[in-house]
N, CA and C atoms as a LAMMPS dump frame, in Angstrom:
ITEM: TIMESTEP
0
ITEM: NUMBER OF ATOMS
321
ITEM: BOX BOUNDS ff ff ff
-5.0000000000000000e+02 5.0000000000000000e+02
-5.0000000000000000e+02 5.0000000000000000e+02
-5.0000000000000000e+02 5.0000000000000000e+02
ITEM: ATOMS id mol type element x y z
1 1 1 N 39.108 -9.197 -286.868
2 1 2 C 39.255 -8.859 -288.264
3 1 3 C 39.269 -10.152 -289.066
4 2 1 N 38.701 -10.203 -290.059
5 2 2 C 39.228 -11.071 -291.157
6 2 3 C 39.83 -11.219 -292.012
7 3 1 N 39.61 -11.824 -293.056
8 3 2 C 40.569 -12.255 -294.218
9 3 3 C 39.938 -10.954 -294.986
10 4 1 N 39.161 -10.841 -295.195
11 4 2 C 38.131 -9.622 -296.02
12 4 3 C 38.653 -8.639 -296.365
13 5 1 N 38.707 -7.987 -294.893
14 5 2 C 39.082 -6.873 -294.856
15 5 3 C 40.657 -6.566 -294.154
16 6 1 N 41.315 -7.793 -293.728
17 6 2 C 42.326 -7.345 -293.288
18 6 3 C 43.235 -7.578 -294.552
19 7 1 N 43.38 -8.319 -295.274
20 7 2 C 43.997 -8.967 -296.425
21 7 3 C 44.535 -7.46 -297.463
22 8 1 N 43.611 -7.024 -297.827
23 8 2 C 43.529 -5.283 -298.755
24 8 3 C 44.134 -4.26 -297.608
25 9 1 N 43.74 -4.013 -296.869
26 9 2 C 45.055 -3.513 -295.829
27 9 3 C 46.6 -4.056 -295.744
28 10 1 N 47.074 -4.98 -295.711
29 10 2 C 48.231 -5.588 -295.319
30 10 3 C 48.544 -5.33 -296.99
31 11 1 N 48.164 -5.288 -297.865
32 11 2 C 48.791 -5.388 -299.719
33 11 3 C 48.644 -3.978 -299.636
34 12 1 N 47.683 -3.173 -299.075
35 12 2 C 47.955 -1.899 -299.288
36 12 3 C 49.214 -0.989 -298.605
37 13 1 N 49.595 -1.3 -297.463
38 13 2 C 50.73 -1.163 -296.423
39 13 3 C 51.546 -1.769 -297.2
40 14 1 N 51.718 -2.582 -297.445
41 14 2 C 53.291 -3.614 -297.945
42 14 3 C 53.144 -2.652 -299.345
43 15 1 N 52.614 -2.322 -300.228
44 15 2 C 52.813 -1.772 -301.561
45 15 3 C 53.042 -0.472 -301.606
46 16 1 N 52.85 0.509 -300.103
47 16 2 C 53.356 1.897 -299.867
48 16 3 C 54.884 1.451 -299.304
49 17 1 N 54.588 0.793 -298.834
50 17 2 C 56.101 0.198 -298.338
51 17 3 C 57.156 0.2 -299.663
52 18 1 N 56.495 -0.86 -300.43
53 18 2 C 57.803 -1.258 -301.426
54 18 3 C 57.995 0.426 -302.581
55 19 1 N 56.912 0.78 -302.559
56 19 2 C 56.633 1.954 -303.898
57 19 3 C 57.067 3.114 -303.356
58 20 1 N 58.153 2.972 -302.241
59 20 2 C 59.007 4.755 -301.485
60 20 3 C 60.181 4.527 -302.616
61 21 1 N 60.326 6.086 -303.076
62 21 2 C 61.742 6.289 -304.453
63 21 3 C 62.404 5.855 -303.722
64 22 1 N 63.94 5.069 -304.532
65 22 2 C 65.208 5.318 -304.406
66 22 3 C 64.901 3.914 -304.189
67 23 1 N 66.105 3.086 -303.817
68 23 2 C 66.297 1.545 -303.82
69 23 3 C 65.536 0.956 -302.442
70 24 1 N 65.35 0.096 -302.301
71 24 2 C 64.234 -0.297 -301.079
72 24 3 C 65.171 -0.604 -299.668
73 25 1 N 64.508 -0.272 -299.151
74 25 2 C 65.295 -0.144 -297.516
75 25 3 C 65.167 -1.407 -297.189
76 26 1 N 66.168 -1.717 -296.046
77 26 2 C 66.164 -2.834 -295.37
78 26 3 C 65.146 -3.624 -294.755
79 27 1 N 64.299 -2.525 -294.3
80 27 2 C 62.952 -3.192 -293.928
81 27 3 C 62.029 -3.659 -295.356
82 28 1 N 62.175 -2.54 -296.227
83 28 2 C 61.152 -3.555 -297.268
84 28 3 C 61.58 -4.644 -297.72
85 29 1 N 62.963 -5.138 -297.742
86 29 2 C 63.638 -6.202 -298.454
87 29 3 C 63.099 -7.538 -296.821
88 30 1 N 63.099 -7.145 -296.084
89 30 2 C 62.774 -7.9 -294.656
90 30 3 C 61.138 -8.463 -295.179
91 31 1 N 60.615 -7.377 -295.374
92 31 2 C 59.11 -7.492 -295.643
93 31 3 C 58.597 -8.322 -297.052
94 32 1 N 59.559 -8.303 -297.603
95 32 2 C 59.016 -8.629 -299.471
96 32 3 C 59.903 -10.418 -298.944
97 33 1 N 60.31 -10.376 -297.928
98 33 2 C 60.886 -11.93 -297.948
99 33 3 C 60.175 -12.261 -296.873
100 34 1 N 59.471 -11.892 -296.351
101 34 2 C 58.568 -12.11 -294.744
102 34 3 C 57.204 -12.806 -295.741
103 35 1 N 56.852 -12.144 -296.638
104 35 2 C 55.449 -11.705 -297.345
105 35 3 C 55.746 -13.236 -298.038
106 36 1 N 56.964 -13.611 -298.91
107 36 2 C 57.125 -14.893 -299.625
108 36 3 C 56.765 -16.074 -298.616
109 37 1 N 57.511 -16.19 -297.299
110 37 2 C 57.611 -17.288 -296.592
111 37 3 C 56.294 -17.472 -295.797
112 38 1 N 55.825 -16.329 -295.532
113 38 2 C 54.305 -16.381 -294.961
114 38 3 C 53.141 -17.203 -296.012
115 39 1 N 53.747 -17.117 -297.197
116 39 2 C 52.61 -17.503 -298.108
117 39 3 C 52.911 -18.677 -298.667
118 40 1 N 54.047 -19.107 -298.234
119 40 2 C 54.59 -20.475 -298.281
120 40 3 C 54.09 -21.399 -297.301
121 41 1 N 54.309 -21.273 -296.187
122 41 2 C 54.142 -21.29 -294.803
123 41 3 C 52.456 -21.742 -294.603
124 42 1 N 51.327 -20.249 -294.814
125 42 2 C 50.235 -20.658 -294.645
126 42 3 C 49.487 -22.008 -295.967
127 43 1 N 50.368 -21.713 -296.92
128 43 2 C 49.779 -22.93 -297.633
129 43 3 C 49.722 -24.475 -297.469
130 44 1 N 50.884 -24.389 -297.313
131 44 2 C 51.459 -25.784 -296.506
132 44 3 C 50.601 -25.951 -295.201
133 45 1 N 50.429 -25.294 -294.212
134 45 2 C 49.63 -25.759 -293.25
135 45 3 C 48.12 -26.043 -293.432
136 46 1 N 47.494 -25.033 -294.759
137 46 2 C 46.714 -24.942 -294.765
138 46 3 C 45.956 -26.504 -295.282
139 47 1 N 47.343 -27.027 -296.887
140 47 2 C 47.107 -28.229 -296.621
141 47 3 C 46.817 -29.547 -296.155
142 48 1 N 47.863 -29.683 -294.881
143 48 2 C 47.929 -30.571 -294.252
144 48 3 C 46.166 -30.155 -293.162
145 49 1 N 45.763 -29.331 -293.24
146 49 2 C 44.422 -28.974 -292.345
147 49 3 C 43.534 -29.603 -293.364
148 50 1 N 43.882 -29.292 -294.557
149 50 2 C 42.646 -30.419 -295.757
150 50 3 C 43.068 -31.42 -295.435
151 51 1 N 43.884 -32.435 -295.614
152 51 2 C 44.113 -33.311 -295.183
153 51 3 C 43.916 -33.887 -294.199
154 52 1 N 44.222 -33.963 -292.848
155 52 2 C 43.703 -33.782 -291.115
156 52 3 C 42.336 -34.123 -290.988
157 53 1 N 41.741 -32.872 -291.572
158 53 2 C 40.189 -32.725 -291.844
159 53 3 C 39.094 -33.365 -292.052
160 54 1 N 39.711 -34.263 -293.505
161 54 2 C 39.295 -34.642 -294.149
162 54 3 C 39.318 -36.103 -293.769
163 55 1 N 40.522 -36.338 -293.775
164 55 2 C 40.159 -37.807 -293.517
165 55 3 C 39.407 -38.173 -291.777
166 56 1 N 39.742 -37.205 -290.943
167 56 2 C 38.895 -37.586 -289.051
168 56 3 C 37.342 -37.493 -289.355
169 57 1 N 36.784 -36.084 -290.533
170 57 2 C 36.119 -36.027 -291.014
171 57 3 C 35.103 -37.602 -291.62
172 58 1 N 35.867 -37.971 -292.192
173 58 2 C 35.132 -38.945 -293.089
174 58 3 C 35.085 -38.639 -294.416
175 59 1 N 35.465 -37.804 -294.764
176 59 2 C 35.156 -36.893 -296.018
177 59 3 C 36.06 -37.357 -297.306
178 60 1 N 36.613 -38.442 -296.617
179 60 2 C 37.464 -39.225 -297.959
180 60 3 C 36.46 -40.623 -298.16
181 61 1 N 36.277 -40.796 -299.063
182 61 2 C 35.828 -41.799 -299.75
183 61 3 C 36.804 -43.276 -300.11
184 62 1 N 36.294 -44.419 -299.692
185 62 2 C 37.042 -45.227 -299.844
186 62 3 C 37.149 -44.903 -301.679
187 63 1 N 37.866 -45.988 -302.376
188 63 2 C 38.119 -45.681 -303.446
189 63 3 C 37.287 -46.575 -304.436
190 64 1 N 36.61 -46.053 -305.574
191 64 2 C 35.931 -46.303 -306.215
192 64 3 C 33.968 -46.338 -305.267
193 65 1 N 33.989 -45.616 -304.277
194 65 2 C 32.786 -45.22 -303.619
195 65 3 C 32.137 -44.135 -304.302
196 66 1 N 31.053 -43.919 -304.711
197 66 2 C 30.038 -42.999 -305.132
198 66 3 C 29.22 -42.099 -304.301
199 67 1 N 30.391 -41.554 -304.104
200 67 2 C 30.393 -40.527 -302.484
201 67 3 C 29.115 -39.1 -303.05
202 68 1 N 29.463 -39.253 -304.588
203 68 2 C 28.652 -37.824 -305.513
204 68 3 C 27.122 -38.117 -305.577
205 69 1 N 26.852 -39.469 -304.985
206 69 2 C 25.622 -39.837 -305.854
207 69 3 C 24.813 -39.845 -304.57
208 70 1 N 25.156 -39.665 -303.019
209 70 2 C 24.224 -39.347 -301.68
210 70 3 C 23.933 -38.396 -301.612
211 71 1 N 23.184 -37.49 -301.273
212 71 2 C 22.733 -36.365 -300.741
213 71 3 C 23.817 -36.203 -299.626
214 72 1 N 23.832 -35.011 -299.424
215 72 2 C 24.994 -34.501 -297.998
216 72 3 C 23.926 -34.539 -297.176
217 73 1 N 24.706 -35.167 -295.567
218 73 2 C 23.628 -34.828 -294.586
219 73 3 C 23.77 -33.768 -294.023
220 74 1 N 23.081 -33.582 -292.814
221 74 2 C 23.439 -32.324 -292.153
222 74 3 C 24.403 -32.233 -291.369
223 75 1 N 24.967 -33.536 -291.018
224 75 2 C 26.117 -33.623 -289.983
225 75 3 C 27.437 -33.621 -291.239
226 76 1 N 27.639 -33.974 -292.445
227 76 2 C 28.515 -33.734 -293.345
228 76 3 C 28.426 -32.182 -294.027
229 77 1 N 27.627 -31.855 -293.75
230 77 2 C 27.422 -30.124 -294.008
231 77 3 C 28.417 -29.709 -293.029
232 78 1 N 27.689 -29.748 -291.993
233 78 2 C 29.003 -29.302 -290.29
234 78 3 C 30.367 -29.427 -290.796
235 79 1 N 30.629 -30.847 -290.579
236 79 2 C 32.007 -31.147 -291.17
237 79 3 C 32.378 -30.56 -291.991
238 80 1 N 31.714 -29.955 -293.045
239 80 2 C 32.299 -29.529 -294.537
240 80 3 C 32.993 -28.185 -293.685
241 81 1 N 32.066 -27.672 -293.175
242 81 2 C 32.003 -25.966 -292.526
243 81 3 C 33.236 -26.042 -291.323
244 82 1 N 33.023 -26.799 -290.484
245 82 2 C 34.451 -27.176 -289.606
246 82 3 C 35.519 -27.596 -290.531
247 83 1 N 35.71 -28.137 -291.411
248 83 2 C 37.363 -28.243 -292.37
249 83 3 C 37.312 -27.205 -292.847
250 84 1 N 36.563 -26.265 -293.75
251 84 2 C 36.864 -24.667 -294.047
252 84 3 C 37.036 -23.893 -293.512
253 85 1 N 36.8 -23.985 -291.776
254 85 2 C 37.401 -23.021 -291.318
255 85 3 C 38.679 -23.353 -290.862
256 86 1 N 39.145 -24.818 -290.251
257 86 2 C 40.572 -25.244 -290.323
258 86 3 C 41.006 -24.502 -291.304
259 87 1 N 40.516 -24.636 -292.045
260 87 2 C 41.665 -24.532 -293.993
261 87 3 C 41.952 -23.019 -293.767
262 88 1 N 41.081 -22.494 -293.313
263 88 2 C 41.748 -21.273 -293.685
264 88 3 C 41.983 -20.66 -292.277
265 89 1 N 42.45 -21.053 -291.316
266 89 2 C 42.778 -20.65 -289.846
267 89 3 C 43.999 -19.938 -290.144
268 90 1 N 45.37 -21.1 -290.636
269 90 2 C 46.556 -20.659 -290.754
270 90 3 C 46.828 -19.334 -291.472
271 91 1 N 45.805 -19.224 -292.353
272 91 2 C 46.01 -17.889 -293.481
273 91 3 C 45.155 -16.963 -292.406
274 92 1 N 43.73 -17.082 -292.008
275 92 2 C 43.347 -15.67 -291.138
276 92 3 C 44.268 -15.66 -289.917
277 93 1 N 45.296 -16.068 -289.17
278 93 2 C 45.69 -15.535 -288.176
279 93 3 C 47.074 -15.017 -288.937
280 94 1 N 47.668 -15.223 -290.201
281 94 2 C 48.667 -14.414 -290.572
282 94 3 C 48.297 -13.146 -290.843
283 95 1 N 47.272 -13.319 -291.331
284 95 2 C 46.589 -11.694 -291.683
285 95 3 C 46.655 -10.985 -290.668
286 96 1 N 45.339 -10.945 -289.786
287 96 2 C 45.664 -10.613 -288.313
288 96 3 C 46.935 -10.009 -287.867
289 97 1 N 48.048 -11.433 -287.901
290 97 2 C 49.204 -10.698 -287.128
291 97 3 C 49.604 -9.712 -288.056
292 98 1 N 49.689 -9.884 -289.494
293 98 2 C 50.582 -8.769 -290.394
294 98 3 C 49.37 -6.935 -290.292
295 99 1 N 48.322 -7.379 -290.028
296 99 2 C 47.768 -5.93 -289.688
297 99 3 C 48.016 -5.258 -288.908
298 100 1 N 48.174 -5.911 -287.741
299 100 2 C 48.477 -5.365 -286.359
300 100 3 C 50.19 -5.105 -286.337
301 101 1 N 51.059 -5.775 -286.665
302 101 2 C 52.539 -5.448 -287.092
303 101 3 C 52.52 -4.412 -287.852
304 102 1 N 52.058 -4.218 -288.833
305 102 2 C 51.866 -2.809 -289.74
306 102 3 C 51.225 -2.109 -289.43
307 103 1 N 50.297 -1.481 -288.866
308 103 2 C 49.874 -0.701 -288.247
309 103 3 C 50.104 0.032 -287.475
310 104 1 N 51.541 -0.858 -286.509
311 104 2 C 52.211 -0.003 -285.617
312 104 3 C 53.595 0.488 -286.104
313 105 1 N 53.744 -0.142 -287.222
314 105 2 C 55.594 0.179 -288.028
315 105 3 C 55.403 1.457 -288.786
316 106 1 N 56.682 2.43 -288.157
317 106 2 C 56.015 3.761 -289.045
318 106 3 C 56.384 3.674 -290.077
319 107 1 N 56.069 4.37 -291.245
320 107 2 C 56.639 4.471 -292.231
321 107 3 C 57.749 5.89 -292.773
């Protein structure tokens, strides 16, 4: 699964979750603070993966270099495509796990 399509599943589950009458159960209050730290969590990693990336990459420019004014090669294309999928690893395997966790939690 991906980010695509697992992402609108997991907001759709968590928002039947929070939107049951009467004051929110223990599990949604578990879930609405699971949902904060996860998105804390994947950002921060996701950073430090730009970062990581970027510089083993090459993809930082010494400073005052006119990095805009080369053509990309094809091996800095790769690279570009290998740090975007780093970048967003930490966020598609939260998804993942929160589909498969919800999916099996009844409601």
């Amino acid at each position: 699964m991906d980010i695509a399509t697992g992402a609108p599943e997991v907001i759709s589950r968590r928002l039947a979750m929070f939107n049951q009458p009467g004051p929110w159960t223990q599990a949604a209050m578990r879930e609405a603070q699971r949902m904060v730290l996860e998105k804390l969590l994947a950002a921060h990693e996701s950073w430090w993966a730009v970062v990581r990336t970027a510089f083993t990459a090459g993809l930082v420019p010494p400073v005052g270099s006119a990095l805009w004014l080369r053509p990309p090669s094809k091996r800095a294309t790769q690279q570009a495509m290998r740090a975007a999928h780093q970048v967003l690893h930490p966020v598609s395997r939260r998804v993942n796990a929160n589909v498969k966790r919800l999916r099996n939690k009844k409601n």
